[in-house]
C-alpha positions in Angstrom: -3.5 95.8 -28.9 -1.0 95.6 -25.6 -1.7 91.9 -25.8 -0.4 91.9 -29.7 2.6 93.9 -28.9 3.6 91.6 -25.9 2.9 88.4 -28.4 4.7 90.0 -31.0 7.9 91.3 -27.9 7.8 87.6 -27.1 8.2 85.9 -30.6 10.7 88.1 -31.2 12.7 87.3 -28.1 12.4 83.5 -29.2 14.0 84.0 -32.4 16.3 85.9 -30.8 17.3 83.6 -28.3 17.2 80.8 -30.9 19.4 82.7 -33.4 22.3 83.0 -30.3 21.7 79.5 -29.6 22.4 78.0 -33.4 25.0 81.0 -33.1 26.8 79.2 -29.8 26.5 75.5 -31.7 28.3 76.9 -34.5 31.3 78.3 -32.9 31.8 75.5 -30.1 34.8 73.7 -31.0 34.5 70.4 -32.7 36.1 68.4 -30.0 33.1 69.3 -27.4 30.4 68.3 -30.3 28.6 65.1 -29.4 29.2 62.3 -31.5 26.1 60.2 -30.3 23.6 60.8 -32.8 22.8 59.5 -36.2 24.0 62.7 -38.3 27.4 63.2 -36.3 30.6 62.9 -37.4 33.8 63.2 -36.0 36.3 66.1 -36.9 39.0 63.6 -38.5 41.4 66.9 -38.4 40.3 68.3 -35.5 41.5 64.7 -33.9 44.9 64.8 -35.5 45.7 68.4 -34.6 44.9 67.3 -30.8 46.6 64.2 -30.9 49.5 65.7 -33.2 49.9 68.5 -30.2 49.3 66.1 -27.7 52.6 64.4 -29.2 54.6 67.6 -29.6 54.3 68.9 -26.5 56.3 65.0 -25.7 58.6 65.8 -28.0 57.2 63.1 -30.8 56.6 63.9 -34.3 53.0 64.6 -35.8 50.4 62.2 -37.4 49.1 62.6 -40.6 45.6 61.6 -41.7 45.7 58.3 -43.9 43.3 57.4 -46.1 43.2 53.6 -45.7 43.9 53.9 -42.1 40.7 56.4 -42.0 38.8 53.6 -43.5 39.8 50.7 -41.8 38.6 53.1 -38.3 35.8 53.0 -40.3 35.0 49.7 -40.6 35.9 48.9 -37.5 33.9 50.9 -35.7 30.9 50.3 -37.4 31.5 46.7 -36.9 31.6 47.3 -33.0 28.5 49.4 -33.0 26.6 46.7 -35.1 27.7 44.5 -33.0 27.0 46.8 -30.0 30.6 45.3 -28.2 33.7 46.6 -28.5 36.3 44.4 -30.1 39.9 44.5 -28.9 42.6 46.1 -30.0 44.7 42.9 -30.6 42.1 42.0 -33.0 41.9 44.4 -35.4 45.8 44.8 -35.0 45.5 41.0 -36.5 43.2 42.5 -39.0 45.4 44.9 -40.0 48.4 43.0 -40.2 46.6 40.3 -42.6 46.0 43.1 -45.5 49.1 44.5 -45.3 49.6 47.1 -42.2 52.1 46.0 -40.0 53.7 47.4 -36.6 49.8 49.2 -36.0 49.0 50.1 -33.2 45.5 50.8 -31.7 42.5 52.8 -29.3 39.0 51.1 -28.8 36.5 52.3 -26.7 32.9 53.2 -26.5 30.6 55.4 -24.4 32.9 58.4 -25.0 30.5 60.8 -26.6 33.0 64.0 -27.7 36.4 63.8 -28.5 37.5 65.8 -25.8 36.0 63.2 -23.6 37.5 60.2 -25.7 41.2 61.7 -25.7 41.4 62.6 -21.9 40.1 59.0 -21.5 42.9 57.8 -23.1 45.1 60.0 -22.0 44.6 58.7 -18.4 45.3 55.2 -19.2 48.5 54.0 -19.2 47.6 51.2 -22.2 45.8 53.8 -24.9 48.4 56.6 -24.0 51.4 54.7 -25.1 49.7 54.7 -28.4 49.3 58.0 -28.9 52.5 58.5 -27.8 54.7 55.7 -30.0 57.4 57.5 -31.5 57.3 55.4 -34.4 54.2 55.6 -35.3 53.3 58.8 -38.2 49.9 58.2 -39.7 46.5 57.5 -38.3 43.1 57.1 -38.6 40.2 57.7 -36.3 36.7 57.2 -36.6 33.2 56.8 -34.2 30.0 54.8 -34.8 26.7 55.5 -33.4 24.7 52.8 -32.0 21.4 54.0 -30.7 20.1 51.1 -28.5 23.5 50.6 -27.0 24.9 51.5 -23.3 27.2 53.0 -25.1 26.0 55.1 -28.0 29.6 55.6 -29.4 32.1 53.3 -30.4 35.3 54.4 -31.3 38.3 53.7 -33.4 42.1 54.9 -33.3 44.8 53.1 -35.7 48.0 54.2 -35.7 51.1 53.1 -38.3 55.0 53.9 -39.2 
């Protein structure tokens, strides 16, 4: 009988404990979510409130979320995670230019596994922080790909455009 009560004591602690923990995934803020699995996406808005504050607090203007610029991220970075190498900047700027986006500008990087991690990475480098902080710039798109086998795990896109 004590042996059933402890059992029973003991699966209810479990549940317990495993009911906080789904509890504590759920109310973590997106940008801290890592992006290196199959199933994980990034927080699109979450990005371009951070960014968009990130710009504010320069005095700049916010982004806004852009379809086509969301799917050419897209595309991008699934092409760098298939390819398991990240492509430069100055090529899909290229890219971009050739169907009819002009003046973008653009973040590539890979092994950053949560957003919070990506934007302080860019944030610290001179290169990827005059992007996010081009005054003329007032749409984006950002976007990750997962690659499994890769050093890297997470490839990831930023376009920005007037």
């Amino acid at each position: 009988m004590r042996k059933l009560i402890v059992t029973c004591a003991l699966a209810g602690l479990a549940l317990t404990l495993a009911a906080c923990d789904n509890d504590a995934k759920k109310s973590r803020p997106s940008f801290y979510v890592s992006l290196a699995s199959a199933s994980a996406q990034i927080d699109s808005k979450m990005a371009s409130n951070m960014i968009s504050a990130y710009r504010r607090n320069h005095g700049l203007g916010p982004l806004v979320l852009d379809p086509a610029l969301q799917a050419a991220a897209e595309q991008e970075a699934r092409a760098m995670a298939g390819s398991d190498k990240p492509t430069s900047a100055d090529t899909i700027k290229q890219r971009l230019a050739r169907s009819g986006t002009a003046k973008a500008e653009v973040n590539t990087s890979a092994g950053y596994h949560t957003l919070a991690e990506a934007f302080s990475g860019w944030r610290d480098s001179p290169q990827h922080n005059r992007v996010m902080l081009n005054a003329s710039m007032k749409r984006m798109g950002i976007a990750t790909a997962y690659a499994p086998g890769s050093k890297y795990k997470v490839y990831w896109v930023l376009i920005e455009a007037p």
